[in-house]
VOPAGU-2260 file (C-alpha; in pm, 1 decimal, decimal comma):
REM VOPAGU-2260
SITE   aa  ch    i         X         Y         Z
SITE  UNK   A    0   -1732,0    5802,3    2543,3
SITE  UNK   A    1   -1502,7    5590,3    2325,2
SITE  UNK   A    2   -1466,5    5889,5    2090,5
SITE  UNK   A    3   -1342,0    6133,1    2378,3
SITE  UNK   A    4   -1077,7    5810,0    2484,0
SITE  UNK   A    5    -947,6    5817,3    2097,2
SITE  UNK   A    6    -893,3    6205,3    2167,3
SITE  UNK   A    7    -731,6    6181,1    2480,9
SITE  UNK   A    8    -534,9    5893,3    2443,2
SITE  UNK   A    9    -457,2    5844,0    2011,5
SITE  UNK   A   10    -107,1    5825,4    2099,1
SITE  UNK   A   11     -94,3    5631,9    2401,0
SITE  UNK   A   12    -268,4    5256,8    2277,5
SITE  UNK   A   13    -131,4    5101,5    2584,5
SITE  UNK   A   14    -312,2    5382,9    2815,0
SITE  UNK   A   15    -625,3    5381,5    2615,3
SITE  UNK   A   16    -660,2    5003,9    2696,7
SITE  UNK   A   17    -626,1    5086,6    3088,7
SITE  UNK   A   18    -903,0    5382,2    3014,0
SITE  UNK   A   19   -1147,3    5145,3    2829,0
SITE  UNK   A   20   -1139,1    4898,9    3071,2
SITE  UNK   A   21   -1187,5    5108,9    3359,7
SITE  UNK   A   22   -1453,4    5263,2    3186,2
SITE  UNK   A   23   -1637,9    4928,0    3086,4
SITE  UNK   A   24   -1612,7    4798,0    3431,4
SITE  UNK   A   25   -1717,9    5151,1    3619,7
SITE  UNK   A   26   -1399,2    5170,3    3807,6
SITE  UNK   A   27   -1276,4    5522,6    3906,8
SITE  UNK   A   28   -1005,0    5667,8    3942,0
SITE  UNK   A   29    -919,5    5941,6    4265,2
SITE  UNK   A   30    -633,9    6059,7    4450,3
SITE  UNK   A   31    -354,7    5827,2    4266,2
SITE  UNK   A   32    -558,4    5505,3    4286,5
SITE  UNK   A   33    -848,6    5304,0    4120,2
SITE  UNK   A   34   -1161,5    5246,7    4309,7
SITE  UNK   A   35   -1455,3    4995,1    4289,8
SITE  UNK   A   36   -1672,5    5241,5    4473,9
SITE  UNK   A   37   -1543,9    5321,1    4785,4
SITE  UNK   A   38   -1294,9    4962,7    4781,3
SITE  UNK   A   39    -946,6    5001,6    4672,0
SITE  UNK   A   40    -844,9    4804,2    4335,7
SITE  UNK   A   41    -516,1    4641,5    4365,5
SITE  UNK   A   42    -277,1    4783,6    4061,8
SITE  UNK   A   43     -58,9    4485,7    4003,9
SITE  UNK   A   44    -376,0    4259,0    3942,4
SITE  UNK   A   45    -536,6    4509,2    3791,0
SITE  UNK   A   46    -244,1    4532,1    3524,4
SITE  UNK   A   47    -294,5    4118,2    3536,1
SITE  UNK   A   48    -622,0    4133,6    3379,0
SITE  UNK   A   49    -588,8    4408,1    3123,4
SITE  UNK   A   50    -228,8    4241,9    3038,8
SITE  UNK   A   51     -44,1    4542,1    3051,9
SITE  UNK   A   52     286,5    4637,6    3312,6
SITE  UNK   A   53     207,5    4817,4    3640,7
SITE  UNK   A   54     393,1    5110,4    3505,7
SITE  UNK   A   55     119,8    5147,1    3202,9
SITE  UNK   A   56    -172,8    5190,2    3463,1
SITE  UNK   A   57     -15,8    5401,3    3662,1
SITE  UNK   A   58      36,9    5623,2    3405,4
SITE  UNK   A   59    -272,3    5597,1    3304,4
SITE  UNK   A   60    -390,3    5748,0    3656,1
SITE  UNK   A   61    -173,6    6014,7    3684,4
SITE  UNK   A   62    -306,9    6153,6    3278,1
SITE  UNK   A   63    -617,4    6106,0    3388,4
SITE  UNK   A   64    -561,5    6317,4    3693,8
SITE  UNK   A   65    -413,4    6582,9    3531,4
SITE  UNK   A   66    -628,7    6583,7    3233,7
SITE  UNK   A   67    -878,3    6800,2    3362,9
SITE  UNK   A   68   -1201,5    6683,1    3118,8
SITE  UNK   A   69   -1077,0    6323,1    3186,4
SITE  UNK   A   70   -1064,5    6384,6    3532,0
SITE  UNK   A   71   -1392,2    6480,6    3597,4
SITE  UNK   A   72   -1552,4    6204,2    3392,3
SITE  UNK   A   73   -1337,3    5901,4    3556,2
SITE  UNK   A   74   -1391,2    6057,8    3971,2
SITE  UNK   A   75   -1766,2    5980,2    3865,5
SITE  UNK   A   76   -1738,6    5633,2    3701,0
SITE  UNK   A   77   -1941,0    5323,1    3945,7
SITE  UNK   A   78   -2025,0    5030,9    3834,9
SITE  UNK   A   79   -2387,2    4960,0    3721,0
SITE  UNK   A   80   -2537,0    4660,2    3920,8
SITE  UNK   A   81   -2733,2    4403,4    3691,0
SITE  UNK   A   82   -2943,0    4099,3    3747,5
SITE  UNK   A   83   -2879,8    4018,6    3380,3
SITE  UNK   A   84   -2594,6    3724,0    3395,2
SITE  UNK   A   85   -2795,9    3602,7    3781,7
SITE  UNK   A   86   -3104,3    3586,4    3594,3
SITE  UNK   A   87   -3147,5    3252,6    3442,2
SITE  UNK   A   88   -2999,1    3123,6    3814,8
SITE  UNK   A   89   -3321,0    3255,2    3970,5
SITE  UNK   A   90   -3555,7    3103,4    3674,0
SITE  UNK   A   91   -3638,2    3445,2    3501,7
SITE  UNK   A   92   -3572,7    3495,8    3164,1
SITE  UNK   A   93   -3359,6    3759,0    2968,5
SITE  UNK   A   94   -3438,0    3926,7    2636,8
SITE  UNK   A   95   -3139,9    4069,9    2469,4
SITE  UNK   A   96   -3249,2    4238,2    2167,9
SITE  UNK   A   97   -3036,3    4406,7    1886,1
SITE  UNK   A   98   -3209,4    4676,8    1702,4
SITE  UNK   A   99   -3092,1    4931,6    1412,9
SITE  UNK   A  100   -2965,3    5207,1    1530,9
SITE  UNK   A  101   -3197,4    5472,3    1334,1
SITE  UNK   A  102   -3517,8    5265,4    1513,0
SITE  UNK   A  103   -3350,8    5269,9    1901,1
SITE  UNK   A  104   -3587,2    5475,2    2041,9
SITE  UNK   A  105   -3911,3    5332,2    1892,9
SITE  UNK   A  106   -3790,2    4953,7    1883,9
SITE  UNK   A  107   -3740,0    5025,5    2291,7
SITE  UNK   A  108   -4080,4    5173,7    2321,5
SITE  UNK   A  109   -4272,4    4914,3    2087,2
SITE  UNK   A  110   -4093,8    4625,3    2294,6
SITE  UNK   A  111   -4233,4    4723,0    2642,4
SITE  UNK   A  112   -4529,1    4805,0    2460,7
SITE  UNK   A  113   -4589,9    4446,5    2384,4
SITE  UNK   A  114   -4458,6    4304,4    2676,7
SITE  UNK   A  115   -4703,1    4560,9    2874,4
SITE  UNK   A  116   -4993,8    4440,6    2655,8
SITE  UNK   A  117   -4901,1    4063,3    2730,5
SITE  UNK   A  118   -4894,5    4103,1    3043,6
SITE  UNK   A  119   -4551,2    3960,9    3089,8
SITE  UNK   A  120   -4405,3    4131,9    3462,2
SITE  UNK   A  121   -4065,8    4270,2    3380,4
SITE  UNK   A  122   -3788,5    4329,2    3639,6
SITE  UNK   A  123   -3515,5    4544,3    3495,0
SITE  UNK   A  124   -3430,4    4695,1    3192,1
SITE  UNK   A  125   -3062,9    4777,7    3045,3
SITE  UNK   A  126   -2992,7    4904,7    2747,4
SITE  UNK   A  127   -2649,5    5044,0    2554,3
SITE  UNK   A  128   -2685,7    5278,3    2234,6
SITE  UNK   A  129   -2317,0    5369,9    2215,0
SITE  UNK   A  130   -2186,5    5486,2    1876,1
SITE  UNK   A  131   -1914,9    5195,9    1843,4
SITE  UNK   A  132   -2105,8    4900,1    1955,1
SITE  UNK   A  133   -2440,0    4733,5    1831,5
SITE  UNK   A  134   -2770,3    4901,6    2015,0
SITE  UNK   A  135   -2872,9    4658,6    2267,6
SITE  UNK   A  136   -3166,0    4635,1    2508,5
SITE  UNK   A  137   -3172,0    4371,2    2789,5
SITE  UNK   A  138   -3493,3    4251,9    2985,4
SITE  UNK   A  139   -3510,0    4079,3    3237,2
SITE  UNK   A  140   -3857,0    3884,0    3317,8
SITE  UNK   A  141   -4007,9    3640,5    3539,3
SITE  UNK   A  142   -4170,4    3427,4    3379,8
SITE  UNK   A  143   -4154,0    3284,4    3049,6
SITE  UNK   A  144   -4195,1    3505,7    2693,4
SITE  UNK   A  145   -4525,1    3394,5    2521,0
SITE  UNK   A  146   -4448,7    3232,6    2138,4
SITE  UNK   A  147   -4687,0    3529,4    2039,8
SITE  UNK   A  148   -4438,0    3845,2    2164,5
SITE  UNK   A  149   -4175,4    3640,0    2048,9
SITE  UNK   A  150   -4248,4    3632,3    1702,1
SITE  UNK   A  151   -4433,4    3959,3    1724,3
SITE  UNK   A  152   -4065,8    4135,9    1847,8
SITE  UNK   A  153   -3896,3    3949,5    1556,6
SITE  UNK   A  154   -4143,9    4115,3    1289,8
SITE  UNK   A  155   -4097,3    4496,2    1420,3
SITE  UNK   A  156   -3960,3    4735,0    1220,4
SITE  UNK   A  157   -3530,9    4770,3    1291,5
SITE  UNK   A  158   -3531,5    4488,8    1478,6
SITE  UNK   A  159   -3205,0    4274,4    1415,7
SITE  UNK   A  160   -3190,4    3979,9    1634,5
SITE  UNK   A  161   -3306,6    3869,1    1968,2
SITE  UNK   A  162   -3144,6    3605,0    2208,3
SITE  UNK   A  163   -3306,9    3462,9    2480,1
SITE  UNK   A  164   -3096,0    3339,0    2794,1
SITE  UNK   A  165   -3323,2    3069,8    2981,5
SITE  UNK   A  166   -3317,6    2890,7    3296,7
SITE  UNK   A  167   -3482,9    2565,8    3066,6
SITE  UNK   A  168   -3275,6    2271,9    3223,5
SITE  UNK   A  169   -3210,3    2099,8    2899,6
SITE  UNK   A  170   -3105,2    2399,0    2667,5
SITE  UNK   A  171   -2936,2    2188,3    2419,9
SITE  UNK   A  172   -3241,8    2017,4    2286,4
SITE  UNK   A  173   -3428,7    2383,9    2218,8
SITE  UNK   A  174   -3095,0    2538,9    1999,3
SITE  UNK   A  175   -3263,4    2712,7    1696,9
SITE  UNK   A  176   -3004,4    2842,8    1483,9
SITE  UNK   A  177   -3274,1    3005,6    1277,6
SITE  UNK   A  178   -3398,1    3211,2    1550,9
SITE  UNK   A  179   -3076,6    3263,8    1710,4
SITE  UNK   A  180   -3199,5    3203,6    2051,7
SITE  UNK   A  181   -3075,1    2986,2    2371,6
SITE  UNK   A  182   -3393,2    2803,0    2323,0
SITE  UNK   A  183   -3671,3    2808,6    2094,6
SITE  UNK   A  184   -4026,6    2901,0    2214,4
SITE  UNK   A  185   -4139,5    2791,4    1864,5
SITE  UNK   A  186   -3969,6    2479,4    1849,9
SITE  UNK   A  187   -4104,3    2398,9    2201,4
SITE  UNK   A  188   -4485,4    2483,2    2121,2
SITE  UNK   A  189   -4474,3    2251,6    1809,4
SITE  UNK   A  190   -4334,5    1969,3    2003,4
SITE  UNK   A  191   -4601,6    2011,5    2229,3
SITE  UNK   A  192   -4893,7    2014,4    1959,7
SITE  UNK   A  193   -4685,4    1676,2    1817,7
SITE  UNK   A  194   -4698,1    1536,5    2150,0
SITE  UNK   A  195   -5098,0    1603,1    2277,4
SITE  UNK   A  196   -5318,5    1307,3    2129,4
């Protein structure tokens, strides 16, 4: 998608930014105005945000409207609901991954593999492989990961990092910044062992 906005828009930077963020945030755009589904999106806070005049977005609208391939992509745009930032709030846990690029399509497969094999219930699953941004895959489970997948996802092949966002209560005393993780299941276990008699 960001490859069609560079077409459309190389020599309007000011545009582009109103067409990326309506993009990002699944805002569309119909009959002269911007939509969050079916609720109207004020322009002058709208311009607010993106920091940008009123003038640049509606611009913006009317070259979409008129550019017909635009057009048709930005009518369609709705935002995609996601229990990824609530999760931690309701005491699941969420794996955000980074894999290579080459390896997205078996790195996705070989992690629900072993969360499937563990046992561990998932609840959703996102995941962006856009060509400008880093391939990411988000999971959302209840429960917490066992040390075992942990370390397990960390050892597959194109894997590149994995962060885990926890509802743990006192996250500041799990920080690994070896493992790069909100909170470290191996930390944790090895306090445990330390700890039983």
């Amino acid at each position: 998608m960001m490859l069609i906005l560079e077409a459309y828009f190389k020599n309007y930077p000011a545009r582009r930014k109103v067409a990326e963020f309506l993009f990002e945030n699944g805002l569309s755009v119909k009959n002269g105005k911007i939509y969050l589904r079916n609720v109207e999106v004020p322009i002058s806070e709208l311009a607010r945000v993106i920091g940008v005049n009123r003038k640049i977005v509606y611009h913006t609208i009317e070259y979409i409207e008129k550019t017909y391939p635009l057009k048709l992509i930005f009518e369609r745009l709705n935002p995609l609901p996601s229990l990824i930032d609530v999760a931690p709030l309701m005491g699941w846990e969420v794996l955000e991954i980074e894999l290579e690029k080459e390896g997205y399509l078996r790195g996705f497969s070989e992690v629900l593999r072993l969360l499937s094999e563990s046992g561990v219930p998932v609840m959703e699953v996102f995941s962006r492989n856009l060509r400008e941004e880093p391939t990411k895959l988000y999971i959302v489970i209840d429960g917490t990961l066992p040390v075992e997948v942990f370390m397990r996802v960390k050892e597959m092949e194109g894997f590149r990092k994995l962060i885990l966002h926890t509802p743990e209560k006192d996250k500041e005393k799990f920080v690994c910044n070896y493992c790069e993780v909100k909170y470290c299941p191996k930390r944790i276990l090895i306090e445990r062992l330390e700890a039983t008699p």
